[in-house]
N, C-alpha and C positions, 0 to 999 in steps of 0.2 A: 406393574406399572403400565398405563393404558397412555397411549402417545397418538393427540390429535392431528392430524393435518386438515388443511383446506386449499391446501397446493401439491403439486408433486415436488416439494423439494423440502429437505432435510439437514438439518444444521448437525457441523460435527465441532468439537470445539479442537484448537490447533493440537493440543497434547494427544487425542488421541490420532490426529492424521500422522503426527511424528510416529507412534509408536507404532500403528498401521503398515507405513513405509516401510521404517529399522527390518521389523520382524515380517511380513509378507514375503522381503526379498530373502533371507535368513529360512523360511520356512521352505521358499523354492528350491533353494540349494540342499534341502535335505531331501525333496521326492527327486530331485536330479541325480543324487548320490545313491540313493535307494534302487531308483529304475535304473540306473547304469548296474550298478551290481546283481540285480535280479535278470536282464538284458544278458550278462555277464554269463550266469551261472542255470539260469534255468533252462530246460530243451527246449525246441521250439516251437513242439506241438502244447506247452504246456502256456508258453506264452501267449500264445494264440489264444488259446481258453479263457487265460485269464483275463489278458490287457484288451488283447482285437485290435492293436493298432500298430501296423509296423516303426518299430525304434528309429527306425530313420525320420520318421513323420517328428514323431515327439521330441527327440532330442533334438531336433535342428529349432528348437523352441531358443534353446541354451547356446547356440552358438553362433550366433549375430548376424543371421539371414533374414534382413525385414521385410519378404515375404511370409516369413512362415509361421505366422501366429501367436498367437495369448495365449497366456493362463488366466483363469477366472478362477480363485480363491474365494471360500465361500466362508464366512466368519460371523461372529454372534457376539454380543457383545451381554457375556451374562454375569450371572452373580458374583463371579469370583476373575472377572475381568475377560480380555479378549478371547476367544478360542476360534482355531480353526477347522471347521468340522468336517472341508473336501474339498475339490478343486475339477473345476472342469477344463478341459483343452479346446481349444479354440485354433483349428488347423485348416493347412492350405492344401490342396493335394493337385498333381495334374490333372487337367481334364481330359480324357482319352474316348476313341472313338468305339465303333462299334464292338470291333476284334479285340480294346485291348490295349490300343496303341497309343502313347502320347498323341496330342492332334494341335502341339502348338505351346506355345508360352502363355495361353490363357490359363487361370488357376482359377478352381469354385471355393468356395468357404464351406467347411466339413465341421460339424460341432459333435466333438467325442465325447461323451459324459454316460458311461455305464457302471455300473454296482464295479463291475471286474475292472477298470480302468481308476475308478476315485478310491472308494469304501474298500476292495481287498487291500490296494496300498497304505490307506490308513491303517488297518488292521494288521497290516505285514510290520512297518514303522514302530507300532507303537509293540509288537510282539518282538522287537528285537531292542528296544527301549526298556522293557522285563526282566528279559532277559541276559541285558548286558549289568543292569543294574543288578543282579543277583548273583551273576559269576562277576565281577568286575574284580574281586580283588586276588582272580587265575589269570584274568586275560594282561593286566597288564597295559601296556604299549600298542597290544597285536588289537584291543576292540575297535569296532569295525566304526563303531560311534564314539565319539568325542567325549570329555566332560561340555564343552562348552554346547554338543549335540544336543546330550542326553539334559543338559538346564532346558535348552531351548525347547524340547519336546514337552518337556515336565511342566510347561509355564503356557503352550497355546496350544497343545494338540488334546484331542480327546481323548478318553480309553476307548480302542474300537477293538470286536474281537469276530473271530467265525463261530462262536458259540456263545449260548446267552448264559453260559453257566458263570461266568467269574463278574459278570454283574449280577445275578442272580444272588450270589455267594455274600456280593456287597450290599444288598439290598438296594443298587441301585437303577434308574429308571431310565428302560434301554428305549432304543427306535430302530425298529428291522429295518433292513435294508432286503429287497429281493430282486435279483435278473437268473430266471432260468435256474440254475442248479445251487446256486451261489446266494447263501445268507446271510449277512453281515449284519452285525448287534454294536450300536454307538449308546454309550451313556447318555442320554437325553438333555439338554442344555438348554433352561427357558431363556427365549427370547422375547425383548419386551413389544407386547402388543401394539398393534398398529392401525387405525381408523382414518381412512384418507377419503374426505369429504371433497369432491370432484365433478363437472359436468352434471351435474343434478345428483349423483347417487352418492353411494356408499359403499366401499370396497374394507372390509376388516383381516386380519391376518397377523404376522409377525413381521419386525423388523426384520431385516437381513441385509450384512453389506457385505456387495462382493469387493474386490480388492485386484485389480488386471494388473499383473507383472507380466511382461515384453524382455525375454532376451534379458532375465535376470535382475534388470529393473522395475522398477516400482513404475506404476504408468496410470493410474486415478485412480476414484472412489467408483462403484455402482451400487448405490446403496439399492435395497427394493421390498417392497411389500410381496410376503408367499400366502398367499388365503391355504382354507382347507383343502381344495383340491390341488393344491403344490400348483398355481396358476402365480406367475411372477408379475407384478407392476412396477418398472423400473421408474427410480427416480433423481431427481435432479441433485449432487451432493454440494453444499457449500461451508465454506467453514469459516469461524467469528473465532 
């Protein structure tokens, strides 16, 4: 399905901003549970590698300091309904001087979004959504995931893995992810085509709507056009 524009703005109908909301916030609460236990348990040279961003930065996303930033949820709206396919952070950090040092209560705006920060958590998530679903009926009480998790996982997250073999396995159609040492393989999810006729040209690409939760709330739409070079054209969202 090929979807014209001649404005930057994009109609959503109310059903699915409700179900946007519900679950956007529902989805936060699962990389908060996740990165707190990874935070928890992994060493700290390893954290390092992976995430690149001190837990204190991230987590004060969740605990109702409104300086300290957004999530930007990245969602697709495909054949078999909503999915969420990453999430980037949107952080405040001190600004400090030459040596090092705080230089004040002024804060710059830090935008974290690497392979190791988004895509390994998706991958880590949905590898213990596998595998809670296949011991489940050892664990009991004790798993670390819910029933009401493991639905929610089952119904908007993607199958993301660090190896292309179990889509391979499925025949189905991955998209590498790559930073540095670190591979990441997402099931491919079409999004419906996007042609935004504008200021004389023509900008073509995918749909895409991000989704900003604030401190665990739901907090608007950003819908946006991704061309082939992953170049973003944000857009105006309104809903009827």
């Amino acid at each position: 399905m090929t979807i014209t524009l001649f404005s930057r703005e994009i109609t959503y109908g109310k059903k699915d901003v409700a179900e946007l909301e519900n679950a956007s916030i529902r989805v936060q609460l699962i990389y908060d549970k996740v990165l707190f236990m990874l935070h928890s348990h992994l060493p700290a040279s390893l954290w390092d590698a992976w995430i690149g961003v001190p837990y204190e930065i991230i987590s004060s996303l969740y605990k109702g300091d409104n300086d300290s930033g957004s999530v930007f949820q990245k969602w697709i709206q495909g054949p078999s309904g909503w999915k969420c396919i990453g999430c980037e952070r949107h952080c405040l950090e001190p600004v400090t001087d030459g040596e090092g040092e705080a230089s004040g209560p002024k804060r710059r705006f830090t935008f974290h979004n690497g392979i190791s920060q988004s895509m390994v958590l998706q991958a880590v998530i949905w590898s213990m959504y596998e595998n809670t679903l296949l011991l489940q009926p050892y664990l009991g009480e004790e798993a670390f995931l819910s029933e009401e998790d493991l639905e929610l996982i089952s119904v908007y997250f993607v199958p993301t893995y660090l190896t292309q073999a179990p889509l391979m396995e499925l025949n189905k159609p991955a998209k590498e992810y790559k930073d540095k040492n670190i591979r990441v393989y997402q099931e491919w999810i079409s999004a419906p085509d996007l042609v935004l006729q504008w200021n004389g040209g023509l900008t073509e690409g995918r749909w895409m709507t991000g989704v900003y939760v604030d401190h665990s709330r739901f907090a608007g739409l950003g819908p946006y056009l991704k061309d082939a070079q992953g170049k973003r054209t944000y857009m105006q969202a309104t809903v009827q």
